[in-house]
Backbone bond lengths (Angstrom), bond angles and torsions (degrees), N, CA, C in turn:
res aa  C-N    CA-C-N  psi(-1)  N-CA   C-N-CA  omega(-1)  CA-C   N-CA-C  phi
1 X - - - 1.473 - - 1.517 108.82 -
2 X 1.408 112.44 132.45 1.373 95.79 -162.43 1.999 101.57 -110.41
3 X 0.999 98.39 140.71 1.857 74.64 -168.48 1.923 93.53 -141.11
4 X 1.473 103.89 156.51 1.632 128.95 -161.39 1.768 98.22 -91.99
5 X 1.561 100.72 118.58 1.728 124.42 173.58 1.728 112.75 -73.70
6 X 0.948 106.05 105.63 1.167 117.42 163.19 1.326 128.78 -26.95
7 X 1.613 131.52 128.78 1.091 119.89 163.90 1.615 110.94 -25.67
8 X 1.527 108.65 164.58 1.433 130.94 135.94 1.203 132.00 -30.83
9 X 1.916 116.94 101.31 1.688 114.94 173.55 1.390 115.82 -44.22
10 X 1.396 135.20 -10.98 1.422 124.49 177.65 1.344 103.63 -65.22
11 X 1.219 132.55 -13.68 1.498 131.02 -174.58 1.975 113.69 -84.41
12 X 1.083 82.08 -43.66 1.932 100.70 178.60 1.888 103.09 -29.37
13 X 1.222 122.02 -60.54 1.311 114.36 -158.56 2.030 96.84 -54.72
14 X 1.174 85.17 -80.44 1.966 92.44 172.80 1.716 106.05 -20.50
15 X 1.074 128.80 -64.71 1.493 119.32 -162.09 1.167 111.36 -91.56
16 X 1.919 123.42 3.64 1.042 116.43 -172.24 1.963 93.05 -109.42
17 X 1.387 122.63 4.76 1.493 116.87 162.06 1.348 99.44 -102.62
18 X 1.451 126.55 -22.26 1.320 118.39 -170.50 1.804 110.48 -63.20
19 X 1.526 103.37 -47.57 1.639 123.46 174.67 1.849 91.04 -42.49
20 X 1.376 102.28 -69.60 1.436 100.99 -158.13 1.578 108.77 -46.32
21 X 1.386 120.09 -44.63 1.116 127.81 -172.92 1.849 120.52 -44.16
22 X 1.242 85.57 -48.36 1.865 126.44 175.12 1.888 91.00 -53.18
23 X 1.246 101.78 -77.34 1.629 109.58 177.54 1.579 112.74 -26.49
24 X 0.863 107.20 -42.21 1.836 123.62 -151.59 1.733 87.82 -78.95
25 X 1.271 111.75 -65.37 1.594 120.55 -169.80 1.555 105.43 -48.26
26 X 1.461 120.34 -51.84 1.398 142.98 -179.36 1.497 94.71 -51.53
27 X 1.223 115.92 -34.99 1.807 98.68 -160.23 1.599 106.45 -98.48
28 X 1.393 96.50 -11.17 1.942 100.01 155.18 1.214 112.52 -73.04
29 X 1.372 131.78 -34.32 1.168 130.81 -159.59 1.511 123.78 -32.22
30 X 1.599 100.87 -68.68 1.032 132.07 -165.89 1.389 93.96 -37.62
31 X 1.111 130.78 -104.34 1.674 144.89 150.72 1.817 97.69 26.88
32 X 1.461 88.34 -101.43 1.662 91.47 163.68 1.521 124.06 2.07
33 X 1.233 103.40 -96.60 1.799 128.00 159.34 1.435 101.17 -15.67
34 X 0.952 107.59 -77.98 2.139 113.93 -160.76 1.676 93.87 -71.57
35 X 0.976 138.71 -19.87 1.489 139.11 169.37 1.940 103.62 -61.55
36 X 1.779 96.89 -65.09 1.792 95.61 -172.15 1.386 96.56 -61.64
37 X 1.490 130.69 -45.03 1.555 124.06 -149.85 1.778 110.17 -69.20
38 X 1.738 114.37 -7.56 1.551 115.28 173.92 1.510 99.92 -79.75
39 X 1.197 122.06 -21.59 2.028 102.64 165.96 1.378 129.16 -108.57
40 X 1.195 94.49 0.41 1.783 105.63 173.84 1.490 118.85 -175.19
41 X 1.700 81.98 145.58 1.746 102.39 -165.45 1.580 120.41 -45.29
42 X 1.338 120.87 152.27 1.572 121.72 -162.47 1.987 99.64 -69.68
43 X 1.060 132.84 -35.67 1.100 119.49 -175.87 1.436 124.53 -62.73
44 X 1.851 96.74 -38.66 1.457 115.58 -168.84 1.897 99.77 -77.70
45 X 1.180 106.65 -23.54 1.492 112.41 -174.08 1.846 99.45 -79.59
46 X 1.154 132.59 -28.31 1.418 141.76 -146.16 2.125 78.46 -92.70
47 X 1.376 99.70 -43.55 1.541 105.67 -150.29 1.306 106.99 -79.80
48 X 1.466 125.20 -16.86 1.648 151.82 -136.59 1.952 67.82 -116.70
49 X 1.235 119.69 -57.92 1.696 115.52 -159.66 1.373 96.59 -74.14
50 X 0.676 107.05 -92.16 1.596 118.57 -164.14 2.016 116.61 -39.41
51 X 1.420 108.90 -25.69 1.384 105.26 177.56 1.697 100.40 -81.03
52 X 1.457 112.73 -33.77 1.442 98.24 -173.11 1.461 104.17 -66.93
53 X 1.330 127.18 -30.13 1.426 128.73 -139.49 2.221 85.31 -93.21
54 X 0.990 114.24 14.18 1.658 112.99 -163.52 1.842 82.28 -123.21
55 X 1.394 103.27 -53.64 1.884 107.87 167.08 1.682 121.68 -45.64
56 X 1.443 98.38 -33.83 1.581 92.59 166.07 1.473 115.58 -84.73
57 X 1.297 104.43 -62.13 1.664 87.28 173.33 1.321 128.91 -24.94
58 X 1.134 109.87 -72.09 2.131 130.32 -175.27 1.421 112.43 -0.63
59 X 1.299 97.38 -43.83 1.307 106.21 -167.32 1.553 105.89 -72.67
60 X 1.104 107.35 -66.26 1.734 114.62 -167.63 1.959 99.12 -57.24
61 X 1.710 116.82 -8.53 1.520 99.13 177.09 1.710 112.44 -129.64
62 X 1.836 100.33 53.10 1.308 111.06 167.24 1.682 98.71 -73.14
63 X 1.097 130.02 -49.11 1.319 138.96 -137.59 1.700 109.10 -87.74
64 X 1.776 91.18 -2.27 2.123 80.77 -175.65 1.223 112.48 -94.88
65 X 1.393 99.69 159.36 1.681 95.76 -172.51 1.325 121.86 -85.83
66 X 1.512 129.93 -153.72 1.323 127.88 -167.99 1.330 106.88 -75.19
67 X 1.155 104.82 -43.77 2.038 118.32 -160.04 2.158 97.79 -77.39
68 X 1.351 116.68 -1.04 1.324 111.71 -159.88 1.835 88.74 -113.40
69 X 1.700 106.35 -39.94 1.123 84.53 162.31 1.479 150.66 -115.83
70 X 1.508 93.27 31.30 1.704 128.15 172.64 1.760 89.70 -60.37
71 X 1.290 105.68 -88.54 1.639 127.13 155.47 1.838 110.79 17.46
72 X 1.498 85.39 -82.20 1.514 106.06 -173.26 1.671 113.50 -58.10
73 X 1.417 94.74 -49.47 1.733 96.48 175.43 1.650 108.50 -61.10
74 X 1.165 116.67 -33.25 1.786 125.63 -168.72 1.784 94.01 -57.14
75 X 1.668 99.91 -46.71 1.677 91.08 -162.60 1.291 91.02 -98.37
76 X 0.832 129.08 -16.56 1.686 126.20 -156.81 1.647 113.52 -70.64
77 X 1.566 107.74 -39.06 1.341 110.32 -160.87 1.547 107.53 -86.02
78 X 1.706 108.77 -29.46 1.392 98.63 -174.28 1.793 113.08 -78.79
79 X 1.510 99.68 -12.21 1.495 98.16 -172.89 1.649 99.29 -103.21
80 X 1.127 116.23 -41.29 1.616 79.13 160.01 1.401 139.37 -50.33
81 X 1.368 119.66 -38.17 1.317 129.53 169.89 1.843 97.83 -45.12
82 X 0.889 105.70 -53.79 1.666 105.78 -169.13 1.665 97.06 -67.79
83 X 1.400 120.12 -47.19 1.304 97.83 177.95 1.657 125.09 -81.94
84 X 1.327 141.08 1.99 1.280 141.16 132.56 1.485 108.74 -32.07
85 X 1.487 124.16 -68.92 1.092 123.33 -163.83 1.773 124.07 -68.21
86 X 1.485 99.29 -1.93 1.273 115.60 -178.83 1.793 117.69 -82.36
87 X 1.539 63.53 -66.04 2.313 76.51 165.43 1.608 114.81 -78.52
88 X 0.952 121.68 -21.44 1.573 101.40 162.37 1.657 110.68 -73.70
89 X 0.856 118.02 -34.90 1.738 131.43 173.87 1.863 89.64 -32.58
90 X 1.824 85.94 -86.00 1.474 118.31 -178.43 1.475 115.20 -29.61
91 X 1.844 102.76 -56.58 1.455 81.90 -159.76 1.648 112.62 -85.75
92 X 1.660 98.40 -9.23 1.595 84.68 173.73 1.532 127.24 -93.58
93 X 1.671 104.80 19.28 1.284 122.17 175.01 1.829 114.98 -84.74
94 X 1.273 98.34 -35.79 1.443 120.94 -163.67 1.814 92.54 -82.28
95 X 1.626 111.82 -28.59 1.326 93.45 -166.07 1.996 99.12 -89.94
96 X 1.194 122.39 -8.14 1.439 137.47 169.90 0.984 109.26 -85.21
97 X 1.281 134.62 -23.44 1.686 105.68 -159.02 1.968 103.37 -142.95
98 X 1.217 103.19 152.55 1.599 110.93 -162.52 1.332 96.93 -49.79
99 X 1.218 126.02 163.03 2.108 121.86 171.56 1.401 98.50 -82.48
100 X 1.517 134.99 -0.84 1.192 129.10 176.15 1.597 105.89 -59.94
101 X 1.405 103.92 -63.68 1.395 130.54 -169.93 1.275 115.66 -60.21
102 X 1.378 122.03 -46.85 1.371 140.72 153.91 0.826 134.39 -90.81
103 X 1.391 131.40 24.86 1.615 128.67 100.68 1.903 122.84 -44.56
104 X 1.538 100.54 -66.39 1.558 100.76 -172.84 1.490 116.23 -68.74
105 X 1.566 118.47 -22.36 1.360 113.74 176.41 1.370 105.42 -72.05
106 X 1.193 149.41 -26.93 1.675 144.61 -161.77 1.509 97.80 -114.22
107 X 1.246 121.38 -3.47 1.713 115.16 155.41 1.472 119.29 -83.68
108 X 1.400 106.68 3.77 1.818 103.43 176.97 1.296 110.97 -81.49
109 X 1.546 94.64 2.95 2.101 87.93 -173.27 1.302 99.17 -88.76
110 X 1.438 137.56 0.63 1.449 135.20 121.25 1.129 121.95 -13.15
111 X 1.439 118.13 -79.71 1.613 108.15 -169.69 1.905 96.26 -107.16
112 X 1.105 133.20 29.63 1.162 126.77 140.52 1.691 123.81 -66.03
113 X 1.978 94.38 -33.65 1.726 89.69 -160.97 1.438 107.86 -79.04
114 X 1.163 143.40 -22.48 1.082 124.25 -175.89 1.758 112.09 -61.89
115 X 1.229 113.71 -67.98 1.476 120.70 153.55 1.403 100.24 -11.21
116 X 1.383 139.22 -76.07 1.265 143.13 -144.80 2.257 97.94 -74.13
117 X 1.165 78.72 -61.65 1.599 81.45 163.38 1.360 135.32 -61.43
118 X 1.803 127.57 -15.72 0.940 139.21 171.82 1.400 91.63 -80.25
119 X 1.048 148.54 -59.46 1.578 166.24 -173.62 1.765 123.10 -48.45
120 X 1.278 102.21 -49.49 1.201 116.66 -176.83 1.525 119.37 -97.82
121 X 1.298 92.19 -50.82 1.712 100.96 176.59 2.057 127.84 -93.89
122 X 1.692 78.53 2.49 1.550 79.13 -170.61 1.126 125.13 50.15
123 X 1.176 137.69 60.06 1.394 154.93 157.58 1.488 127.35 -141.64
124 X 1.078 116.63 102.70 1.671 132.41 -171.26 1.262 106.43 -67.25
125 X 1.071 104.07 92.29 2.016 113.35 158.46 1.272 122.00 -20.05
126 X 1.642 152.35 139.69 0.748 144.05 173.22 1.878 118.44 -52.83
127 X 1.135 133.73 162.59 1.428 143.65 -177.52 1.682 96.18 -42.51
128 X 1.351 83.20 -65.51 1.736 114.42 -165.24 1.519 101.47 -48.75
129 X 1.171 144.17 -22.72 1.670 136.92 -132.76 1.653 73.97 -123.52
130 X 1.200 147.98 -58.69 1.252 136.55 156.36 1.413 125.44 -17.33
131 X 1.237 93.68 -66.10 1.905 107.27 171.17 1.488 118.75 -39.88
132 X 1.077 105.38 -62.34 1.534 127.39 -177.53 1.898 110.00 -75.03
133 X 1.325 118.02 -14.24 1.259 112.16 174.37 1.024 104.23 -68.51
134 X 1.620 112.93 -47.85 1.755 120.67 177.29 1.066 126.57 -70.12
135 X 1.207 116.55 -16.38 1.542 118.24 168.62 1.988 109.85 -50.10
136 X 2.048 83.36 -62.86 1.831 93.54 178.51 1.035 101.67 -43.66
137 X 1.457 124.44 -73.88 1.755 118.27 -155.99 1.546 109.81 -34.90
138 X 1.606 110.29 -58.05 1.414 103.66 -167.70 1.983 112.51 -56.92
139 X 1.971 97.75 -30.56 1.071 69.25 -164.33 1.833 121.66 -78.89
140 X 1.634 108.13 10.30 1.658 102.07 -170.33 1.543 82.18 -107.46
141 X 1.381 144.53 25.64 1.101 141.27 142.25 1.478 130.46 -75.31
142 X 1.297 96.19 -35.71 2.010 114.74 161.63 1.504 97.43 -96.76
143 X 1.124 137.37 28.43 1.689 135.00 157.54 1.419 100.19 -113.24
144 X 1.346 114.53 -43.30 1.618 102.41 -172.09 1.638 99.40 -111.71
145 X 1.230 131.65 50.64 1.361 120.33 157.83 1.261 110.85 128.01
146 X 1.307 97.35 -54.69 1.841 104.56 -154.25 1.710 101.80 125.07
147 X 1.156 97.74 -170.76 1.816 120.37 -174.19 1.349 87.49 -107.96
148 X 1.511 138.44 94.98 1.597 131.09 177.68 1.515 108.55 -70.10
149 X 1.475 126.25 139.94 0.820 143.88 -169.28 1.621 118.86 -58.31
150 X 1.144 90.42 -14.42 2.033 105.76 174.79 1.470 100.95 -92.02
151 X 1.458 126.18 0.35 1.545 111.65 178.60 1.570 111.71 -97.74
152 X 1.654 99.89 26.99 2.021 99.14 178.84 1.466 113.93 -52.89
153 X 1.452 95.31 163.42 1.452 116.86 178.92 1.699 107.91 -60.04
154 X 1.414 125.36 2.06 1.023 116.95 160.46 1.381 151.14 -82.40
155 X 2.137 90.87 -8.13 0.967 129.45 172.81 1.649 128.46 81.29
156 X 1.523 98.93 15.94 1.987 125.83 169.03 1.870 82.77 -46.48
157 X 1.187 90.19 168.29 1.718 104.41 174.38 1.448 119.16 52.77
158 X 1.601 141.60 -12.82 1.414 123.20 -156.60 1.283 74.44 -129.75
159 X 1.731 87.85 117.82 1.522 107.44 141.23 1.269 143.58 -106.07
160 X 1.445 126.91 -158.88 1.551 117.70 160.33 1.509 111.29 -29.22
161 X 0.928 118.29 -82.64 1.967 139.97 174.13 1.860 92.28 -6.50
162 X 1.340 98.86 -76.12 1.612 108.86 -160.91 1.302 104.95 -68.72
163 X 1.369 145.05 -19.82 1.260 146.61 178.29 1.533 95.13 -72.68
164 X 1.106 109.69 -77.53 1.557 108.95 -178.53 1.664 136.76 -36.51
165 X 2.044 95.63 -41.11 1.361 74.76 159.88 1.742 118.62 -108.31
166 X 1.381 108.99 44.69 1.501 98.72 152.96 1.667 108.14 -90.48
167 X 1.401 105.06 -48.45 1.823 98.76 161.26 1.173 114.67 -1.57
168 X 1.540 88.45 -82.31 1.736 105.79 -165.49 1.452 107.04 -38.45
169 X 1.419 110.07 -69.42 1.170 125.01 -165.54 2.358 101.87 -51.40
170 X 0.500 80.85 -17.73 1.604 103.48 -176.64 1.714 102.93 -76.87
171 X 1.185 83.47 -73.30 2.043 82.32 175.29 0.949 128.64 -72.78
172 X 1.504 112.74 -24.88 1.608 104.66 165.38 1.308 121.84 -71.33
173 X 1.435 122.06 -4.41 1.345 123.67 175.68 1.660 99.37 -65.04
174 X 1.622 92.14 -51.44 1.603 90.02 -162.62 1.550 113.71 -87.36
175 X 1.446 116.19 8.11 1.420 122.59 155.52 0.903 101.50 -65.30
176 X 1.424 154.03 -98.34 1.523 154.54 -139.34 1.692 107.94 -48.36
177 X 1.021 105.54 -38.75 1.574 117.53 -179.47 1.412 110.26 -69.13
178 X 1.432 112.49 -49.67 1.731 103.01 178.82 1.586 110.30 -84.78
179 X 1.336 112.97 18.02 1.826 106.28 -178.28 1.434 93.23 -98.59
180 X 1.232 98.52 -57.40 1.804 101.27 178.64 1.460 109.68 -31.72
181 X 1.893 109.28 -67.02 1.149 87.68 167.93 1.400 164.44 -52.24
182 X 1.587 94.12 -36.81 1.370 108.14 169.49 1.336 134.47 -63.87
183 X 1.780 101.24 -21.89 1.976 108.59 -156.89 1.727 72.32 -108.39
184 X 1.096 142.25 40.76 1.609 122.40 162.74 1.861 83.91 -135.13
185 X 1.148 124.89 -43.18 1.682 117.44 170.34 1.529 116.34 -50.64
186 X 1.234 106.75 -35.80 1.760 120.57 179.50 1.526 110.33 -118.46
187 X 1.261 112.62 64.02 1.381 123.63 -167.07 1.945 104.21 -61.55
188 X 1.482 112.22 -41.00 1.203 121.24 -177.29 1.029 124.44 -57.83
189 X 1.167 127.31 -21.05 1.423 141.16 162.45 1.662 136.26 -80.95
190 X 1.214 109.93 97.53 1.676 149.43 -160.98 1.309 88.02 -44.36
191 X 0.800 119.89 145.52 2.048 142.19 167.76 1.375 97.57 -45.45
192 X 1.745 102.43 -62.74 1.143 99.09 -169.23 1.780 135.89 -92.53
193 X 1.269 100.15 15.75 1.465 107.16 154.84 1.194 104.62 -104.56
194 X 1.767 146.03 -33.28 1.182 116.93 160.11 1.286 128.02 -51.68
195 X 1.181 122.94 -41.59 1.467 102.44 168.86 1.561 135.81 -63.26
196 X 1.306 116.44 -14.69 1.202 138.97 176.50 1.678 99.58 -76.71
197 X 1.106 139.15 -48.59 1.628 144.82 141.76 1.492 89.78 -24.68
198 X 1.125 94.32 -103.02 2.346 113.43 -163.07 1.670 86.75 -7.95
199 X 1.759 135.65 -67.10 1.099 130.56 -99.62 1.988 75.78 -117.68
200 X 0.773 107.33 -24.54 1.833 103.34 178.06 1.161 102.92 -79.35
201 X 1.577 136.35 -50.51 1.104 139.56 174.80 1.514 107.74 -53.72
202 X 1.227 132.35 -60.85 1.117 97.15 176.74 1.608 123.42 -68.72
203 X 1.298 126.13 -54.15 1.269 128.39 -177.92 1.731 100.80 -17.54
204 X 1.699 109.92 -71.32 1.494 104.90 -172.37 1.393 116.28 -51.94
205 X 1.411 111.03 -55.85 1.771 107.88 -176.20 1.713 99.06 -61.86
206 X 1.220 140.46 6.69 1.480 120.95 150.87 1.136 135.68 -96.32
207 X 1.486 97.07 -16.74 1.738 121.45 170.66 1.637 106.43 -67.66
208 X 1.356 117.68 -52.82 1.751 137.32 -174.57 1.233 91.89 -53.13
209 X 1.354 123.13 -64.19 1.490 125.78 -158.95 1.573 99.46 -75.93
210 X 0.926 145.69 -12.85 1.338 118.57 -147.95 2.562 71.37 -116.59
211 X 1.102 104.34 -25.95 1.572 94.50 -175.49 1.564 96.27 -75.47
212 X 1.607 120.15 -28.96 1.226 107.24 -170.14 1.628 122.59 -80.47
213 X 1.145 100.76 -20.37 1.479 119.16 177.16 1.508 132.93 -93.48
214 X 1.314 99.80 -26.41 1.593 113.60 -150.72 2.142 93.82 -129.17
215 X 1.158 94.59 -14.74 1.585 98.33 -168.40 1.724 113.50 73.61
216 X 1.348 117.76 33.28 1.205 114.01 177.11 1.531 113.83 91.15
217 X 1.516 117.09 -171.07 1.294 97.40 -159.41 1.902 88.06 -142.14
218 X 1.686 102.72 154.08 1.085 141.50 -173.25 2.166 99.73 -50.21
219 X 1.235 121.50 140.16 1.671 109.91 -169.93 1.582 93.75 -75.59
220 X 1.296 109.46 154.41 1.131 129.46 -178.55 1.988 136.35 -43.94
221 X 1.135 102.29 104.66 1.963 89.47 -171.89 1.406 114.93 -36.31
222 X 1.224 115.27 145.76 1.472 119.47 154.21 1.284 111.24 -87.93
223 X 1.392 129.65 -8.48 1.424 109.20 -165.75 1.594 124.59 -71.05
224 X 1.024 130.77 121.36 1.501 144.11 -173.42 1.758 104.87 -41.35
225 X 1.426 97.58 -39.53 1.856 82.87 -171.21 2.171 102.30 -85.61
226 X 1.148 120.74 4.13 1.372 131.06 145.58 1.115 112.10 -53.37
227 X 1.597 119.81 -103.51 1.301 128.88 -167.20 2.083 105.30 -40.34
228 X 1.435 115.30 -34.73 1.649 98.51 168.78 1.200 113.91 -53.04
229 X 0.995 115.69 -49.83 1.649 123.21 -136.30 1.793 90.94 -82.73
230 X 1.382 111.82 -17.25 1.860 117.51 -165.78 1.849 85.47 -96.90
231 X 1.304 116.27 -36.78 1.260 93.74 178.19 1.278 127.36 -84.43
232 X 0.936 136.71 -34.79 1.406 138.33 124.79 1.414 118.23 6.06
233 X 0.846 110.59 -87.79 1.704 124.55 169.84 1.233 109.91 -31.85
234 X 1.386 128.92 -69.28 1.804 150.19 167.77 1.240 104.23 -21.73
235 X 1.455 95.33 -80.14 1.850 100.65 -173.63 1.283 112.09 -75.96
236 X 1.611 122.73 -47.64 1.971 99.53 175.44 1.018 113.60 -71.95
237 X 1.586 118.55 -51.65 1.697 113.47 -166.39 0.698 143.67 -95.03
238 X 1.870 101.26 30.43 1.596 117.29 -176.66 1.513 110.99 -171.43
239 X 1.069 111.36 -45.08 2.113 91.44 157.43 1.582 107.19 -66.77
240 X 1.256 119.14 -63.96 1.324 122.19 -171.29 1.549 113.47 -44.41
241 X 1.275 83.48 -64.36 2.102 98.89 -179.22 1.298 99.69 -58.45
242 X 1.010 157.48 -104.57 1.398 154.84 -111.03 1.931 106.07 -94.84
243 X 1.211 108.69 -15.39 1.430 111.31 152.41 0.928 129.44 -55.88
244 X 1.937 106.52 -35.55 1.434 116.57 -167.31 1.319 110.97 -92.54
245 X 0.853 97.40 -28.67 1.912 114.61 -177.10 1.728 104.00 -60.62
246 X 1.453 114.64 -57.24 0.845 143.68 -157.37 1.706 101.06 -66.10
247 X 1.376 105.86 -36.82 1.562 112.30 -165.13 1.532 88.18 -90.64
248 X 1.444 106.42 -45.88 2.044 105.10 -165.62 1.259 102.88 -60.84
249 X 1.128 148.37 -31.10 1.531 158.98 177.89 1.341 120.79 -56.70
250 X 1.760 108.56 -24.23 0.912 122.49 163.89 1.870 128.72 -74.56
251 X 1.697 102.00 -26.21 1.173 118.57 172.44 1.740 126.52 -96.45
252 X 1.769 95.98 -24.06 1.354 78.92 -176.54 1.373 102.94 -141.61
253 X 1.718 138.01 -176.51 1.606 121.57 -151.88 2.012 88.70 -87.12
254 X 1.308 96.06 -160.01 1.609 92.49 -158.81 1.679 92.45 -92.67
255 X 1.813 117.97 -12.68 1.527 114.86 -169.78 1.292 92.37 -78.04
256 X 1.413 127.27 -39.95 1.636 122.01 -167.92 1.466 99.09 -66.78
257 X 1.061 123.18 -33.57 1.611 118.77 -168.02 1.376 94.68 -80.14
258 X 1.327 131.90 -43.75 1.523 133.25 -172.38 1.650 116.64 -68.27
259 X 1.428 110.51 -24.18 1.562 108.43 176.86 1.419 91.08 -83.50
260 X 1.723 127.23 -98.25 1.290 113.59 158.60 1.391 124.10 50.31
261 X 1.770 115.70 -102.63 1.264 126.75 146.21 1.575 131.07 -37.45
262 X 1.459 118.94 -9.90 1.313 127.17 173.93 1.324 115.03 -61.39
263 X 1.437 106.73 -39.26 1.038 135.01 -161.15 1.871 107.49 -62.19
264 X 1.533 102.76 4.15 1.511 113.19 169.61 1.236 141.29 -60.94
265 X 1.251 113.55 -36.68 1.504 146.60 166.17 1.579 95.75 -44.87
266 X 1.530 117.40 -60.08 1.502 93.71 -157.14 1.261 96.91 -88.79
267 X 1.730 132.85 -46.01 1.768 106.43 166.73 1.402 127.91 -16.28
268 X 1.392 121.51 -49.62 1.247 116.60 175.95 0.874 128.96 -43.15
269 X 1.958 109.43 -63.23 1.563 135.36 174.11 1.723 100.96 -37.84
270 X 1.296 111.87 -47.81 1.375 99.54 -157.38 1.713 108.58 -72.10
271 X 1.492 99.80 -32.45 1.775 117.72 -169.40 1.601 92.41 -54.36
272 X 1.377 111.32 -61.78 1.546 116.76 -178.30 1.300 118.74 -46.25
273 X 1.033 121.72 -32.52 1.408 133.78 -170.01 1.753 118.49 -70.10
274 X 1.832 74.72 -61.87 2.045 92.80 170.31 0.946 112.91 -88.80
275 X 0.816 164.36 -8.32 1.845 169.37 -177.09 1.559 125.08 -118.76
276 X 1.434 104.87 -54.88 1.672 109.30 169.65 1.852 126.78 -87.77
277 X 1.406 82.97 8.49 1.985 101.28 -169.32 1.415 112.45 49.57
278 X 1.195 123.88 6.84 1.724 129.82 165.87 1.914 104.15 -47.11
279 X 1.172 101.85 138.44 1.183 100.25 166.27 1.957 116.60 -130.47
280 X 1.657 104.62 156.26 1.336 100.84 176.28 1.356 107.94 -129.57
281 X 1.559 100.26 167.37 1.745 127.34 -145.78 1.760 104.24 -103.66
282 X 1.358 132.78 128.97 1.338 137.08 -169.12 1.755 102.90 -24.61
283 X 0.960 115.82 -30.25 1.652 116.45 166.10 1.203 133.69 -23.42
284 X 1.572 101.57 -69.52 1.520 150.69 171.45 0.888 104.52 -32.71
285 X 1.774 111.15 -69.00 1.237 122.32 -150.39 1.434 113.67 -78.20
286 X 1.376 124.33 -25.25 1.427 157.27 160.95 1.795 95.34 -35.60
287 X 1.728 98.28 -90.04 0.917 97.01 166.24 1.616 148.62 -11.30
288 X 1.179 114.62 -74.64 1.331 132.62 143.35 1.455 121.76 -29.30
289 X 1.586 132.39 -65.80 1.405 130.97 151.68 1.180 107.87 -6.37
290 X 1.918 109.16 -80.25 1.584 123.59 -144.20 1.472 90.98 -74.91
291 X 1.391 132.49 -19.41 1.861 118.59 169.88 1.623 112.52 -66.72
292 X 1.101 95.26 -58.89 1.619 104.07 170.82 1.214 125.63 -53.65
293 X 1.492 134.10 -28.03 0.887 122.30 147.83 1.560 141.94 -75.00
294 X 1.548 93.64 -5.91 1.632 97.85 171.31 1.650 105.03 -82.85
295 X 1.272 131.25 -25.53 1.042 136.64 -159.04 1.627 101.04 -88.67
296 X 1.348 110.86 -46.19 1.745 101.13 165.29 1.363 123.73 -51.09
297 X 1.842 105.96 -41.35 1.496 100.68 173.49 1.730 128.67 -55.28
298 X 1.245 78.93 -41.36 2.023 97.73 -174.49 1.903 86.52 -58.08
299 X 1.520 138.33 -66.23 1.082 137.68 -163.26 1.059 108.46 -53.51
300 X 1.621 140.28 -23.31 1.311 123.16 -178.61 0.721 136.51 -100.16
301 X 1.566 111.69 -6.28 1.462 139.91 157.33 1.677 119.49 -46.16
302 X 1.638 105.79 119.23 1.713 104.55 -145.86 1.503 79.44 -117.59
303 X 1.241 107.00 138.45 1.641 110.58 160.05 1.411 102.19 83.93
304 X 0.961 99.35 -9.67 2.173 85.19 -158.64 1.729 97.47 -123.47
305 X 1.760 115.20 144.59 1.528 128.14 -162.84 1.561 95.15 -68.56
């Protein structure tokens, strides 16, 4: 089996605050999200993000050439397609289901990715990267509640909301896995015109869908805590984030990038905490610990994917 060596660990420290950074924005999100989605519909809100966030780019990718954005379109189109299908997952999960739940349901793409990476890329994760997936899960399971006793295998409690964001949590496993692949097959293609790809592709396929389905979409809110909450989103949780993702993927396997990003759960906790005056219960805080401590482990790990 012949399999692709990783950049150089001299790179790890840089992309391993950059991830965190990414984490941090993500764990406002949520909040964010359910703020824009009370004045406008999830498609038109998905399409409102993502076309502006392709409007900022534009500019910085007058200057690439043909062969850079041959590249970009090669990886660009199939993973945007995958990332449309993520945030519509997402955002119509987030607008169904408590942020308790959706927090811990879209942290399983934690211990989905190794699986997903054992699967796709043919390469078996270390013992340890298993271990520590489960560590996270449990610990944004004692951050967001627990497994409530109404979520039996009989299926009491799960609705639309919770189906969707296991999806999510589902495809983003197998997002990280097909970027790696793709942005090392299409090496020529810049972070930041792929993301400028990712972010048109979706914008349009949410615009298409929402005219094909819905007959188009409702004129635009004025309300001020909208347009924040979309810019917000734009510049952290989607130029910033998916640049970063996009570049760290390049340095490290998709499980290191996927715990890493685990590290979402407690951004949230904290956003809620300082910002929404929510407070959490010795649980929580537990919780939170056992992520953070998986995430130091994954960081000290020298040399190895």
């Amino acid at each position: 089996m012949t399999t692709h060596a990783l950049p150089s660990a001299r790179f790890a420290p840089s992309a391993d605050l950059a991830l965190l950074l990414v984490a941090a924005c993500w764990g406002a999100s949520y909040g964010m999200a359910q703020g824009a989605l009370a004045h406008y519909p999830v498609l038109g809100f998905l399409a409102v993000r993502f076309l502006l966030t392709a409007a900022v780019l534009a500019p910085a990718c007058r200057r690439a050439h043909r062969a850079q954005w041959a590249a970009a379109l090669g990886a660009g189109l199939p993973l945007g397609a995958l990332l449309m299908a993520i945030f519509v997952c997402e955002t119509y999960g987030v607008a169904h289901t408590p942020a308790g739940r959706a927090a811990l349901l879209i942290s399983l793409c934690v211990v989905f990715t190794p699986f997903a990476e054992w699967l796709l890329l043919r390469r078996r994760p270390a013992p340890a990267v298993f271990g520590f997936a489960a560590v996270s899960l449990a610990g944004a399971a004692l951050l967001t509640g627990g497994w409530p006793s109404q979520w039996a295998v009989d299926g009491l409690g799960w609705g639309r909301g919770e189906w969707l964001m296991l999806a999510a949590a589902g495809l983003r496993a197998v997002m990280v896995c097909v970027t790696s692949r793709l942005t090392r097959c299409h090496a020529e293609a810049s972070t930041l015109h792929l993301t400028a790809v990712q972010a048109g592709v979706v914008g349009l396929g949410c615009l298409g869908w929402a005219a094909a389905t819905q007959g188009g979409l409702p004129p635009l809110p004025r309300a001020p805590a909208f347009w924040g909450a979309t810019l917000f989103l734009v510049l952290g949780c989607t130029v910033l984030a998916f640049a970063v993702q996009n570049w760290a993927l390049r340095q490290h396997s998709p499980s290191r990038v996927s715990l890493l990003m685990g590290t979402e759960p407690v951004w949230g906790a904290l956003f809620a905490t300082l910002w929404l005056g929510e407070t959490l219960g010795s649980a929580g805080w537990l919780g939170g610990a056992l992520i953070v401590a998986s995430t130091l482990w994954l960081t000290g790990r020298k040399g190895r994917g």
